[in-house]
C-alpha angles and dihedrals in degrees: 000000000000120000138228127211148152120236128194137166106268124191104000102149093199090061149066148147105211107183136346137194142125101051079301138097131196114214143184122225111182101304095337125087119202134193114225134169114247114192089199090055094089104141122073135289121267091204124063118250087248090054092061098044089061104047098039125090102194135000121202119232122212116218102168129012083265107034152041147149132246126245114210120213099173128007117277130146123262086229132037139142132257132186142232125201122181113159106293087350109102111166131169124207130191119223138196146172106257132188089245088057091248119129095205101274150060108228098199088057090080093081081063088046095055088050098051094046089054094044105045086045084057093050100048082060083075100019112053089202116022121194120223118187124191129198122202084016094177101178093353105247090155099044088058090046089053096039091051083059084062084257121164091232131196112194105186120188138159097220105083083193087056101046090049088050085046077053096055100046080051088063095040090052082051090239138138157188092040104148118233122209120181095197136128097267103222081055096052094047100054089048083051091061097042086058088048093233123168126209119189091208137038132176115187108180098156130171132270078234139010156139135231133219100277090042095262113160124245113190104168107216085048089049106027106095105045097048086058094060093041084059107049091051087071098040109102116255102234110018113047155094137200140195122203113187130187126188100183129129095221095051123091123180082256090073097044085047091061094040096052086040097059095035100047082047090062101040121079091249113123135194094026119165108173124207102221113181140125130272116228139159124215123223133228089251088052111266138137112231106204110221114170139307133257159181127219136171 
């Protein structure tokens, strides 16, 4: 029987979300503390308007659905580093202020990371030489997790930006070999199961929305399905695990729960009990953030 379960960071001493609350959060990265809308937060603030303004250093503005500016408060740089520490997993990124609101990482994306360190440490006691791909790899916080396990790791993404500042968090983690492929994903991945090739591990976090390289058009509830079949097919049968990640407003872990349960029916795994729950981060002022719902295995 499947379980359900909530996941959130706990004890990452470079970041934190203080307080949220009118469609915004206000959120520490390292010693910098950042503004950003947040369509989920819609209850009100803990903390008094006053209280943000203070402690922020910049808020970002948006002026268009896919763009904005950034309003400083204090100095600050427009890039620095944070780190990351689980167990043996040490891992730098480098952030940024970018025009889309985004810094350059997912906080609550660190529970995965911690999974996919211990497993793939598991696996490489019976594959000398495990292979992790990851779809939709953005900067790339799960490639390092699974790099640092001693992992072959493919990190495909669209985006060419995205995949150099991966690169880049790669050098400052004082990692390397991870393989960059700047390719449409569900491409990729069909190419990848006419050359009959296995992964031990998959991690497949897309967008509600997206293009490839060739402008081809991702919409998740059209795609979704298929993609996961495609993927499991290449997933080794004994030793694995896989990840699959949603941040959309429209998806519960019901749904994921529906999706995993036929696919992994029609596919040749056995023995399969996935883990379905929701992502969240608390705030200092003691809320749950809601950020997106998964499966894992």
């Amino acid at each position: 029987m499947e379980s359900i379960a909530t996941l959130y960071p706990e004890n990452w001493k470079e970041y934190e979300l203080i307080d949220t609350g009118n469609f915004e959060k206000l959120e520490r990265f390292g010693e910098y503390i950042t503004i950003r809308p947040e369509p989920q937060a819609i209850w009100s603030k803990k903390l008094t308007e006053k209280d943000w303004l203070e402690k922020a250093h910049v808020k970002f503005i948006g002026l268009s659905s896919s763009n904005g500016k950034w309003d400083f408060f204090k100095k600050m740089p427009e890039n620095w580093e944070i780190n990351y520490q689980h167990q043996q997993l040490n891992l730098n990124f480098n952030l940024a202020l970018t025009k889309f609101k985004h810094v350059g990482i997912f906080p609550e994306q660190s529970v995965h990371w911690d999974f996919i360190f211990d497993r793939t440490s598991a696996i490489k006691k019976n594959v000398e030489s495990p292979k992790v791909l990851n779809l939709f790899a953005y900067t790339g916080g799960s490639s390092l997790a699974a790099a640092a396990a001693g992992a072959e790791v493919y990190h495909v993404d669209s985006i060419k930006q995205v995949v150099s500042w991966a690169n880049r968090n790669m050098e400052s983690s004082k990692l390397k070999d991870i393989r960059w492929v700047v390719e449409d994903a569900v491409k990729f991945v069909k190419r990848e199961i006419k050359r009959g090739k296995i992964y031990q591990g998959i991690i497949l976090d897309p967008p509600a929305y997206g293009h490839g390289t060739d402008g081809e058009k991702w919409k998740l509830e059209d795609q979704i399905n298929e993609m996961i079949f495609d993927v499991l097919t290449l997933l080794d049968k004994e030793n694995h695990f896989f990840i699959l990640n949603t941040y959309s407003l429209g998806f519960s872990s019901l749904i994921i729960e529906n999706l995993m349960a036929d696919n992994i029916k029609k596919s040749t795994l056995e023995n399969i009990l996935p883990k379905y729950g929701e992502l969240y981060i608390p705030s200092t002022t003691n809320q749950k953030l809601p950020l997106g719902v998964y499966c894992r295995f």
